[in-house]
C-alpha positions in Angstrom: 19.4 -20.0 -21.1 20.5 -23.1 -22.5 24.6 -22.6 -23.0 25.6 -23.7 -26.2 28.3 -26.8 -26.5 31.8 -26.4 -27.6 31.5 -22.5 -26.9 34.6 -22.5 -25.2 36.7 -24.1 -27.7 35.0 -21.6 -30.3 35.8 -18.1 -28.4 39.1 -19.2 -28.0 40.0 -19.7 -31.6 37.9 -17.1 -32.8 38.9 -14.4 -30.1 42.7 -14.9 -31.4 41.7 -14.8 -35.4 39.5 -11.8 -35.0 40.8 -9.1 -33.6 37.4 -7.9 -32.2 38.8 -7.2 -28.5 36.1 -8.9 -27.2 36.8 -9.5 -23.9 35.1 -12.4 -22.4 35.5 -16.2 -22.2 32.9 -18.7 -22.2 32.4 -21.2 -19.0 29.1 -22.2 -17.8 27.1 -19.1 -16.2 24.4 -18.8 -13.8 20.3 -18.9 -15.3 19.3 -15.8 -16.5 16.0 -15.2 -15.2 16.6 -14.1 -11.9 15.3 -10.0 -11.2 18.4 -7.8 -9.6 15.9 -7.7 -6.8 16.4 -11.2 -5.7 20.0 -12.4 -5.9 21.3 -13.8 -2.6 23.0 -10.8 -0.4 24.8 -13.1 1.7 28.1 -14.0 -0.6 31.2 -13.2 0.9 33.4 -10.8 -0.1 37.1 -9.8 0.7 36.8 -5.8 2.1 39.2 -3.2 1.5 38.8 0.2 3.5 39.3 2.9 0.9 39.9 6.6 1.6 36.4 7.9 -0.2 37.2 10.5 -3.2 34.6 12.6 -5.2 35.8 10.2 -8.6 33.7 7.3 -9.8 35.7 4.2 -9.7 35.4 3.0 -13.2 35.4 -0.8 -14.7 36.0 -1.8 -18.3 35.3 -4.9 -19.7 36.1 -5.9 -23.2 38.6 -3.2 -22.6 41.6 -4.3 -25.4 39.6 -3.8 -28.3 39.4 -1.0 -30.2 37.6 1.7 -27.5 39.0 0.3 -24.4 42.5 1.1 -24.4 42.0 4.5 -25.4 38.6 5.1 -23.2 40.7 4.0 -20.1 43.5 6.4 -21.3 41.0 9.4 -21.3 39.3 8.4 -17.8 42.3 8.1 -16.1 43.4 11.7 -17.2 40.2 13.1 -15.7 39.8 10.8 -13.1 43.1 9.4 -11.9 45.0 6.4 -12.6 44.2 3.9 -10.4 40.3 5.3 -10.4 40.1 3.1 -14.1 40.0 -0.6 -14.1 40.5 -2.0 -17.6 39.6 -5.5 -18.0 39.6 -8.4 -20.3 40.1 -12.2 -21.0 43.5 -11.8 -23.3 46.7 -10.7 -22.2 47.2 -7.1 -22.8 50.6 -5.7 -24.2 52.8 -4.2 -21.6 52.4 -0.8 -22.5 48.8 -1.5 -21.7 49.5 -3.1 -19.2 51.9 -0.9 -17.2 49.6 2.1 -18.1 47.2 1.6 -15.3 45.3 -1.2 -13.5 44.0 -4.1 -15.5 42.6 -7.7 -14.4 41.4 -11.0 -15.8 37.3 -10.2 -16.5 35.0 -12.7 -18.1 31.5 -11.5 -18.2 29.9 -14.9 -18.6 31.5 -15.6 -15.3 29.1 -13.9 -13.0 30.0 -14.2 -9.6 33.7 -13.4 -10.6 32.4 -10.1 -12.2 30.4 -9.4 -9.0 33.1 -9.9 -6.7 35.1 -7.6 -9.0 32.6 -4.7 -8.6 32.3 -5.3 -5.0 35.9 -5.5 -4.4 37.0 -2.2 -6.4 34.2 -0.3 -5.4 33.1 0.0 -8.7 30.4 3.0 -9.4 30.7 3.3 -13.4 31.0 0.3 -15.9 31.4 0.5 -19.6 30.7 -2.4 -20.8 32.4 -2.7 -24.3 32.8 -6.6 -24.1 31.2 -8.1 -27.8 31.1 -9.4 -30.9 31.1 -7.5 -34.4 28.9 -7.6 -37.0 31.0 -9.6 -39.5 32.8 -11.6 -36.7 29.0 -12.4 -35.4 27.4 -13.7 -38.2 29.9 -16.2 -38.6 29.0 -17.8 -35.2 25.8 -17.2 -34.0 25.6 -19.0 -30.6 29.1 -17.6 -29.8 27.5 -13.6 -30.5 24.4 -14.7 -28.9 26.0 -15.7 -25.5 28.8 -12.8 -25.5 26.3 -10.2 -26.7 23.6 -10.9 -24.5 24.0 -13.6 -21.7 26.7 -11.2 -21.0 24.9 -8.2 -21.2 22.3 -10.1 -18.4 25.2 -10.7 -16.3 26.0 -7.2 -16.4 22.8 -5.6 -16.0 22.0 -7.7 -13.2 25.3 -7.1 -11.1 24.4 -3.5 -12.2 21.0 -2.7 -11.1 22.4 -4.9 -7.5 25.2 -2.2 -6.6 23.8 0.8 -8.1 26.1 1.5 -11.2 26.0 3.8 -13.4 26.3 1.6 -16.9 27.2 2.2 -19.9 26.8 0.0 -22.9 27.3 0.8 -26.7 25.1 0.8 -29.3 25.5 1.0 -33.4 24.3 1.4 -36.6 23.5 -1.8 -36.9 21.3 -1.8 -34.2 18.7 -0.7 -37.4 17.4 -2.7 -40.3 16.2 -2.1 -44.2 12.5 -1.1 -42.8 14.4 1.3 -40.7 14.5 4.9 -42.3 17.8 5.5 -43.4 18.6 8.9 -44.4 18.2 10.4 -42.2 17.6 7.7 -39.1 16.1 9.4 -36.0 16.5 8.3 -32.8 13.0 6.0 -32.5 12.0 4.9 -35.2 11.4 0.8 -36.4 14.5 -1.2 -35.7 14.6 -4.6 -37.2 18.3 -5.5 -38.0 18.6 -9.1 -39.8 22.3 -9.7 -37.6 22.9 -11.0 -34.4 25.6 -8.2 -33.4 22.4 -6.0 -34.3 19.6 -7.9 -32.9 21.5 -8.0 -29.6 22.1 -4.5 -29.9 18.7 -3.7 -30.2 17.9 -6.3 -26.9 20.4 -4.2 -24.9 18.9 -0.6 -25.5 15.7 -2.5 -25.0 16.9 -4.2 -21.5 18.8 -1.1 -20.6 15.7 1.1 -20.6 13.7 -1.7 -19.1 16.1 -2.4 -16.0 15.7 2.1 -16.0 12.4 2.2 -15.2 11.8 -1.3 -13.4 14.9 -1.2 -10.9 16.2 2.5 -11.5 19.5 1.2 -12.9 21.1 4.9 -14.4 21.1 2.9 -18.0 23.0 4.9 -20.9 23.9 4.2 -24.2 24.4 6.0 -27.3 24.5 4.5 -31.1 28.2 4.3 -32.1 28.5 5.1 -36.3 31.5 3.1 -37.7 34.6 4.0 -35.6 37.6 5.1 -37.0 41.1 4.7 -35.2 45.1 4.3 -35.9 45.9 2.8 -33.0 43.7 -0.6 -33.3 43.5 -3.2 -36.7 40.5 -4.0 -38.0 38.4 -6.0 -35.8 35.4 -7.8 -38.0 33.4 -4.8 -38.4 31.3 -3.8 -41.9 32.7 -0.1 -41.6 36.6 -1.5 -41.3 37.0 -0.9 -44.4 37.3 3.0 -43.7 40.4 1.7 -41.4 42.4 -0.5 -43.2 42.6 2.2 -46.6 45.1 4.2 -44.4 46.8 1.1 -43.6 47.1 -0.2 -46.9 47.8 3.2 -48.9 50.6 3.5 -46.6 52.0 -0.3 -46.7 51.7 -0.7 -50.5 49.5 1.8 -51.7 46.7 0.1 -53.2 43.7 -1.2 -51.1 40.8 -3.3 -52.3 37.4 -2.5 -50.5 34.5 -4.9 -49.7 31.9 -2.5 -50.2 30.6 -0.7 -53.2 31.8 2.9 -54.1 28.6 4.1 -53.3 27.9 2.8 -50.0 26.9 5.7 -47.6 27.4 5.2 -43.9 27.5 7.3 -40.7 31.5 7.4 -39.4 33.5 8.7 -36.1 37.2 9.5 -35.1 37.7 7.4 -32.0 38.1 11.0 -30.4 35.1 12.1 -31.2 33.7 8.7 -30.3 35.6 9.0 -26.4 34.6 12.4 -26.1 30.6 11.9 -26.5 31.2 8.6 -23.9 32.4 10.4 -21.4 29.7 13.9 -22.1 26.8 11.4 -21.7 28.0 9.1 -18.5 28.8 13.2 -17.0 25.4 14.8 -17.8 23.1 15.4 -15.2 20.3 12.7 -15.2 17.4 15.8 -15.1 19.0 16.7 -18.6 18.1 13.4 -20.6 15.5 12.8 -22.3 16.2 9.1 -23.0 18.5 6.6 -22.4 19.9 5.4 -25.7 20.9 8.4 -28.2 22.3 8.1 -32.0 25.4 10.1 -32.0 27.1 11.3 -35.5 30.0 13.2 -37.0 30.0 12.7 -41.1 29.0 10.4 -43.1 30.7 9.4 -46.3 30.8 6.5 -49.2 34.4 4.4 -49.9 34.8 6.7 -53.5 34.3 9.5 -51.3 37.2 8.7 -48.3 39.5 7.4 -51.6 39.2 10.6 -53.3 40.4 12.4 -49.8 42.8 9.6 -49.1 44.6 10.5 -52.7 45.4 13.7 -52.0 48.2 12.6 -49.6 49.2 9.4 -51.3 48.4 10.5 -55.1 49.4 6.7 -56.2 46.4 5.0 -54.5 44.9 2.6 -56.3 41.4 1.7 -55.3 39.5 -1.3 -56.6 36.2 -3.3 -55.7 35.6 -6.6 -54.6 32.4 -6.8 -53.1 31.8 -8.9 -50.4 27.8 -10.0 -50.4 27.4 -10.8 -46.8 28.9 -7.3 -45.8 27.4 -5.2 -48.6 23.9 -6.8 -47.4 24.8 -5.4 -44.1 25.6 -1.8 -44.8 22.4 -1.9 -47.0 20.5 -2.4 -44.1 22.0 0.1 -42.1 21.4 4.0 -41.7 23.0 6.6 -44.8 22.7 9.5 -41.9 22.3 9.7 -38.1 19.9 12.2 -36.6 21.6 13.3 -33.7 19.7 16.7 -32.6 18.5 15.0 -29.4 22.0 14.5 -28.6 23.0 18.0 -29.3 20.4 19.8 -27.6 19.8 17.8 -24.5 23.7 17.3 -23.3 25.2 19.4 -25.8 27.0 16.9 -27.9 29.1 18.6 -31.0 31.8 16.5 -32.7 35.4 18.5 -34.0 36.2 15.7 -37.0 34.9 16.0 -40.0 36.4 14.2 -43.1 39.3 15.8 -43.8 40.7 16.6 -40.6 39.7 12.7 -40.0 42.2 12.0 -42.8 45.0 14.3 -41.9 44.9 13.5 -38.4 44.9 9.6 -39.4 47.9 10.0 -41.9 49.8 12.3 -39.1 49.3 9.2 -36.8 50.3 6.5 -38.9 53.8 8.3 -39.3 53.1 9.3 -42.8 54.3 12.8 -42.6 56.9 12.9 -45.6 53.7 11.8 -47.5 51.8 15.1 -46.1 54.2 17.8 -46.7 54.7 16.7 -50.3 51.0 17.0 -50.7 51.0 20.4 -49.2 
């Protein structure tokens, strides 16, 4: 694959502006078309005799955006500390980076990634490394060389040492011919955005690279994402973020979107928890390899109305952004999710308004919550 010029300079300025936690660089990168099957077995590699443990020993790339951090947290509490290797191409804040292991990963580099895996031990990768929907559709070539050279690097190193991957789908992995309320699992899926179209290409590769090279693939469609510990990172559900920010900071917030806008939305726990449920199921007990996942679903009137019950003052307006509201117009309303629940049991605990307490609680905005109650 032809690697576009000027990339480099691009992801750097764009990776420091955006806030997407996308954690890769761009440098030249070995050709693509290469099957798992047939990359050289002769490299060398520095050794390291481990004691073995019953643990998978976990990698993370794109790990400082907004799943990463708090993914690593979780796995490390199940699996132990050093067990979980975070990684990115940005310098992490200490906290981050005195939680727990983390090194320099850039997924476009792939015989540094390789040498990572085989050095570590690595038996589970998450591969969170990408660019948003917003973030992407300002630059193309950069989203279409994170999104899915990267995600060919990956697959490949993958399918090689016998991971267990995971890689994260979305919402906007569907289009306007898609159905949308609700959107089942299969169904037609032509998005009109990069992010989405290389969405759509990973599912697609993941379940290929399955059956073809018995690579344990799994993926499940993320809804929009909702956290207090991460600023919005170029995303068309952000929105449902920075309200909470900005009712707290000066208590009026102008959305993007229309008040009517329906879309599918998560608590970052909720979002963790079904991660972790699907890479622990038994492989007997799914059915397929990519699976929507949901919680609620609600428009920007609705989350303001809920919003103003703690801060009362709230003033909501509307500018709509065209390029974004085109966006969420293609995307699903509602997520079927039954597959989900009855093949590994997936049930989420948030709904809205515990998604807006909780969020308020976090954001220290407790004098605001006990003179609402």
């Amino acid at each position: 694959m032809p690697i576009v010029r000027n990339l480099g300079r691009a992801a750097s300025q764009l990776l420091q502006s955006s806030g997407c936690g996308c954690g890769v660089s761009l440098v030249p990168v070995r050709g693509i078309g290469v099957s798992p099957r047939q990359v050289a077995s002769d490299a060398s590699f520095h050794s390291v005799t481990f004691s073995e443990s019953d643990h998978p020993r976990v990698l993370i790339t794109g790990g400082l955006g907004q799943l990463g951090v708090g993914l690593a947290k979780l796995l490390r509490k199940r699996f132990g500390k050093n067990n979980v290797i975070l990684s990115d191409i940005r310098k992490p804040a200490d906290n981050v980076f005195y939680s727990g292991p983390f090194i320099f990963a850039d997924i476009l580099d792939y015989k540094n990634l390789r040498e990572i895996v085989v050095n570590n031990r690595i038996t589970w990768l998450f591969h969170y490394s990408a660019l948003l929907s917003a973030v992407g559709e300002a630059n193309v070539p950069l989203a279409r060389a994170v999104n899915i050279t990267g995600l060919h690097n990956v697959l490949d190193i993958a399918a090689e040492h016998n991971l267990r991957l995971f890689v994260p789908s979305t919402i906007g992995a569907f289009g306007p011919t898609s159905p949308r309320d609700p959107t089942p699992d299969l169904c037609i899926q032509r998005p009109r955005t990069i992010y989405g179209v290389s969405k759509v290409h990973a599912e697609l590769m993941g379940e290929y690279y399955h059956y073809r090279y018995g690579l344990d693939f799994r993926c499940l469609r993320y809804p929009g994402i909702i956290s207090a510990d991460s600023q919005p990172g170029g995303g068309t559900t952000d929105y449902a973020v920075k309200i909470f920010h900005d009712a707290i900071k000066t208590g009026k917030f102008k959305c993007y979107l229309r008040p009517d806008t329906r879309l599918p939305m998560m608590y970052i726990d909720d979002c963790l928890k079904a991660t972790l449920e699907v890479m622990e199921a038994p492989a007997e007990s799914l059915t397929m390899r990519t699976y929507n996942i949901s919680a609620m679903s609600f428009t920007p009137e609705e989350l303001a109305q809920e919003v103003q019950k703690y801060v009362p003052e709230l003033q909501m307006t509307y500018s709509v952004d065209q390029v974004r509201q085109a966006i969420a117009d293609s995307w699903p309303m509602n997520f079927d999710d039954s597959n989900a629940r009855r093949d590994w049991g997936w049930k989420h605990d948030y709904d809205l308004p515990e998604l807006v307490t909780t969020m308020f609680s976090y954001l220290g905005s407790d004098s605001r919550i006990a003179q609402a109650n």
